[in-house]
Every structure is written in C-alpha cells, then in structure tokens.
C-alpha positions in Angstrom: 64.2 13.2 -51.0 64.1 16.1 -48.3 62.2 19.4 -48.9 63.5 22.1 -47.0 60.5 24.5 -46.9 61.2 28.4 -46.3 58.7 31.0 -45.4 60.2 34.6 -46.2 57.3 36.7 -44.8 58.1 35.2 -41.4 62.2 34.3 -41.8 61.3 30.7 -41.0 62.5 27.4 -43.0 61.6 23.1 -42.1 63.7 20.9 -43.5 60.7 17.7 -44.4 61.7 14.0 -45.7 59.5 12.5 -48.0 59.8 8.9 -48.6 56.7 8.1 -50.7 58.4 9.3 -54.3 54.3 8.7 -55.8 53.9 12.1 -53.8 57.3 14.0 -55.5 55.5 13.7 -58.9 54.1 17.5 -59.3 58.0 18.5 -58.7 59.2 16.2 -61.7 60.6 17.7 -65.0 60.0 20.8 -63.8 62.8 24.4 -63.6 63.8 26.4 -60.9 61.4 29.4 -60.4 58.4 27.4 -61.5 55.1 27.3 -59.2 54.1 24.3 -58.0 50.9 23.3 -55.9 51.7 21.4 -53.0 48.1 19.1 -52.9 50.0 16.0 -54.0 52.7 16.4 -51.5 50.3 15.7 -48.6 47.2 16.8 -46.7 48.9 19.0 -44.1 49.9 21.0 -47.8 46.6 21.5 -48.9 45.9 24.8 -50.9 49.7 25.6 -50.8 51.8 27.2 -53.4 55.4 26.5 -53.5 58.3 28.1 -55.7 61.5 25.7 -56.7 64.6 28.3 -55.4 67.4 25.3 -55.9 68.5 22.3 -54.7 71.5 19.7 -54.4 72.3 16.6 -55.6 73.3 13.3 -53.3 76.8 14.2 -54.0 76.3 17.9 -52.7 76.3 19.8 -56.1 74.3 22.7 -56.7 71.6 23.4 -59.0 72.5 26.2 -61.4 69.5 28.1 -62.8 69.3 28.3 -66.9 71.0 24.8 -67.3 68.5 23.3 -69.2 69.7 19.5 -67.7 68.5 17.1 -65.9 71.8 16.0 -65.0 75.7 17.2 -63.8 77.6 19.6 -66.0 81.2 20.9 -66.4 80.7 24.5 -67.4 83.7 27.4 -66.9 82.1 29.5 -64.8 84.0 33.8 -64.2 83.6 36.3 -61.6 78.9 37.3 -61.5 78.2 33.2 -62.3 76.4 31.6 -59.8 78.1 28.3 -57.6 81.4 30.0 -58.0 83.6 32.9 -56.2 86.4 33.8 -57.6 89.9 34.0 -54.9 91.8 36.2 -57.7 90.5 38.8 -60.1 89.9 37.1 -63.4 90.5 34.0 -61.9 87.9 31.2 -64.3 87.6 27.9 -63.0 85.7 24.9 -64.7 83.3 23.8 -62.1 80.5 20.9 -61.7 77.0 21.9 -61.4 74.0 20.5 -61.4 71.1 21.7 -63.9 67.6 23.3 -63.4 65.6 20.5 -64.2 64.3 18.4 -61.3 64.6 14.8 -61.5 64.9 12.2 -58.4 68.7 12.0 -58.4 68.2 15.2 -55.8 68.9 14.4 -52.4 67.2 18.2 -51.1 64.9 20.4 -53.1 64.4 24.2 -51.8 61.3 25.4 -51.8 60.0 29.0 -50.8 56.1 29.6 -49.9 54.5 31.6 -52.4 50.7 31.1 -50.9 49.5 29.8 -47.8 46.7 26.9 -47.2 44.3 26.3 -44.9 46.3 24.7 -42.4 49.5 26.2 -40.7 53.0 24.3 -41.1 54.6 23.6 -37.9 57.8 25.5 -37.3 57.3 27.3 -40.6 54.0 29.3 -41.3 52.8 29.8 -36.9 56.3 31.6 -35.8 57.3 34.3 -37.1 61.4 35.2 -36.3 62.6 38.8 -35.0 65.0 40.7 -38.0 68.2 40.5 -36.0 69.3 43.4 -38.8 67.6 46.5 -39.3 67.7 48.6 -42.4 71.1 50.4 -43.0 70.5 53.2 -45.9 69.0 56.6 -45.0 66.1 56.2 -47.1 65.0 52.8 -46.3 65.2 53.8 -42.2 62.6 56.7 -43.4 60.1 54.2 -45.3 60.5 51.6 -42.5 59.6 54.5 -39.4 57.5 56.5 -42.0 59.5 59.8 -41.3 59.5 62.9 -43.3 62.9 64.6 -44.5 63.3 66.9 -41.5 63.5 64.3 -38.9 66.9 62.8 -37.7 67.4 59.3 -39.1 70.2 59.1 -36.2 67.7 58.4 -33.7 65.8 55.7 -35.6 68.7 53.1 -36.4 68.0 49.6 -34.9 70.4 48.8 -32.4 70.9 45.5 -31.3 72.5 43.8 -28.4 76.0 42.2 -28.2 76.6 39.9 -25.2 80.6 39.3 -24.9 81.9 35.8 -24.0 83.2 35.7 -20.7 82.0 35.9 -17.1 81.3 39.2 -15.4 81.6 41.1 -18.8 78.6 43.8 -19.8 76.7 43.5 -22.5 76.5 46.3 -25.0 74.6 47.7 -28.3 75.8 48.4 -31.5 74.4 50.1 -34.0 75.1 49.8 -38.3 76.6 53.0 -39.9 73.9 54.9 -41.6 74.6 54.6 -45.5 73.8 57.7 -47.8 73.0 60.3 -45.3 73.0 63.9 -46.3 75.0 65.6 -43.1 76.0 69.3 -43.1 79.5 68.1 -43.5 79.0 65.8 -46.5 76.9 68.5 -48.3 80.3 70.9 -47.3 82.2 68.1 -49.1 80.0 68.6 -52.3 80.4 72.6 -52.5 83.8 72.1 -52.4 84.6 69.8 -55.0 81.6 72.1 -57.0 84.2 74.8 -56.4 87.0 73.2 -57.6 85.4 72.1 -60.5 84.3 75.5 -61.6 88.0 77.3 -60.8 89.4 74.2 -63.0 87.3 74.6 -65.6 87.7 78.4 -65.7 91.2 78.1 -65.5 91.4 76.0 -67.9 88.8 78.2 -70.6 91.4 81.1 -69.6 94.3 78.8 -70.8 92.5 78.0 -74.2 91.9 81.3 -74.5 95.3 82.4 -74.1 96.9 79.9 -76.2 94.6 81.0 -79.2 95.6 84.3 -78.8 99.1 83.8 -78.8 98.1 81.1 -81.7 97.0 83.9 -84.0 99.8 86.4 -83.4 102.1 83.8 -84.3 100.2 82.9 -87.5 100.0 86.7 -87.7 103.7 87.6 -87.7 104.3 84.5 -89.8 101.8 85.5 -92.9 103.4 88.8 -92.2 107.4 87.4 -92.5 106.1 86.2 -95.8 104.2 88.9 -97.4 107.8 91.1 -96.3 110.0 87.9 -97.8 107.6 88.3 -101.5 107.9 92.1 -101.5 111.5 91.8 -101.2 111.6 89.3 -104.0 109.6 91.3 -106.3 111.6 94.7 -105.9 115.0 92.9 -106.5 113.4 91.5 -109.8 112.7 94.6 -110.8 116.0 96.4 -110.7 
C-alpha cells in the first residue's frame, strides 16, 4: 500500500510505499477523519500524528466519507455529494464508491500531518512551497497585510508572474480581481437602488391609499343608492 503524506502548513505532499503490511495495522478498521499515530509505521515517523483525508482502491475508486463499509458501494449520488459532478442540472447518476472504513484492499491511503515528530520528513516537513495564489476578498487582503479600513487594498493584491510560451515574448503580471470591495461607485450603486426602493414603496402606499379612498366613496354612494331605493319603497306603501 502507498501513503501519500501531505503537510498543509507548508503545501508539501510524499507519496511513500510500504511493503511490510505488519506496519499498516494502526490504520486498520479505522474511518476517515480519525487520528492516528504514526509510531508503528516506522522510526523516521516517530512522535507523528496523522489524519485519514481518503483514499482509493486498486481499481481507482474513491473513498466516500459516512459509508460505513469496508467494501465498494452502488449509491445514487445528486448535485452537493461527494465523488460525483453533475454535467446537467438535476442530473443523478448511480455511481461506485468505495467506503470509509480502511481495510488492505486500498492501493493509496491519504494522509494529512496533524503533529510533527522529532525528526523531519524529507520532501515533506524541511520545504516549505511559495502560495502561487494570494488572497482575493477585500477583507481577507486586510487580515493577511494587517491594514486598517482607510488604507487602499488596491495596492496590497499579490501579483504574480506570467511567462508566455514562445521565444522573444515578455513576461508579464497579473493580478486577481479584488472581491467585495466597498468603492465610491459601488456604494453610488447602493443609494440608488435605496432610492428606488423608497419612491416604489411610497408610490405604492400613495396607490393603496388612493384605492381605499375611492373604495369608500363607492361603498358610500352604494349604502346611499339603497337607503334612497327603501325610502322610495316605503312612501309608495303608504299611499
């Protein structure tokens, strides 16, 4: 079985073959998102804590977290399930997967490092990878710089370099499009449709008001039709 090993903190990941299945017993019966220590795996794994994130079978099928099998499953799985992505809009499909439960019919198992042990993993725990992204949303640029509201988040966004293919062709930088930011013209935007929400709403409070009105002359002139109609009535029984 292969391990493939990822380190978020640093954005590296070793893919490691075990052959000795003695030393793939602490993975054994157990779910995805479970903690296990990585002592038994080996000595270079002393004092490490990994967490099962997945994994795929020797025919290439995926785990599925809350499948509560050891084994491959047909399940129908809809657009938000896991394994699946949907080409129409309510589009189901029955697909195989495989379940949470590790067992030694796994060709890889992914695990992430939760805690690091004494000694460093080569390739994994002594690099650390550059972010080729930066963040993208307003608010997030300000945490990451630590900048207050009155500075320009324009002149903070990571740019990054783009190299075109081709000889004799200059490189150049792009930069993302800056997500939730609060520009003169956007806040414009917001007194304007403000505006037009209070003229509709007035207008249409005047129109209530007018109907009612016109409402209770009609009911008016109609309970007066009928008092004229009975008064009618009664002096023509009298005579």
């Amino acid at each position: 079985m292969k391990l493939n090993i990822s380190y978020p903190a640093n954005g590296t990941q070793k893919l490691v073959e075990i052959e000795d299945e003695r030393k793939l017993r602490g993975f054994m019966e157990k779910r995805m998102g479970a903690e296990v220590e990585g002592d038994g795996v080996g000595p270079e794994f002393k004092g490490y804590v990994f967490k099962i994130t997945g994994g795929n079978d020797k025919q290439g099928f995926p785990m599925k977290q809350g499948i509560m099998h050891p084994t491959r499953v047909r399940l129908l799985l809809g657009a938000g399930h896991s394994c699946y992505r949907p080409r129409r809009t309510g589009e189901r499909k029955r697909k195989s997967v495989r379940g949470c439960i590790v067992a030694m019919d796994l060709a890889v198992l992914a695990l992430s490092v939760i805690k690091q042990g004494d000694e460093e993993i080569p390739g994994v725990t002594d690099k650390v990878l550059p972010k080729r992204l930066g963040p993208k949303r307003a608010t997030k640029i300000r945490k990451f710089f630590g900048l207050g509201k009155d500075d320009d988040v324009r002149k903070f966004v990571i740019r990054r370099e783009v190299q075109p293919k081709g000889e004799g062709k200059k490189s150049y930088t792009k930069a993302p499009r800056i997500q939730r930011l609060v520009t003169p013209q956007r806040l414009q935007h917001k007194r304007h449709r403000m505006a037009l929400k209070r003229r509709q709403a007035e207008s249409s409070k005047d129109a209530a008001n007018e109907y009612a009105s016109i409402l209770a002359k009609r009911v008016n002139e109609e309970k007066a039709k009928k008092t004229e109609l009975r008064k009618r009535r009664a002096s023509s029984m009298r005579k």
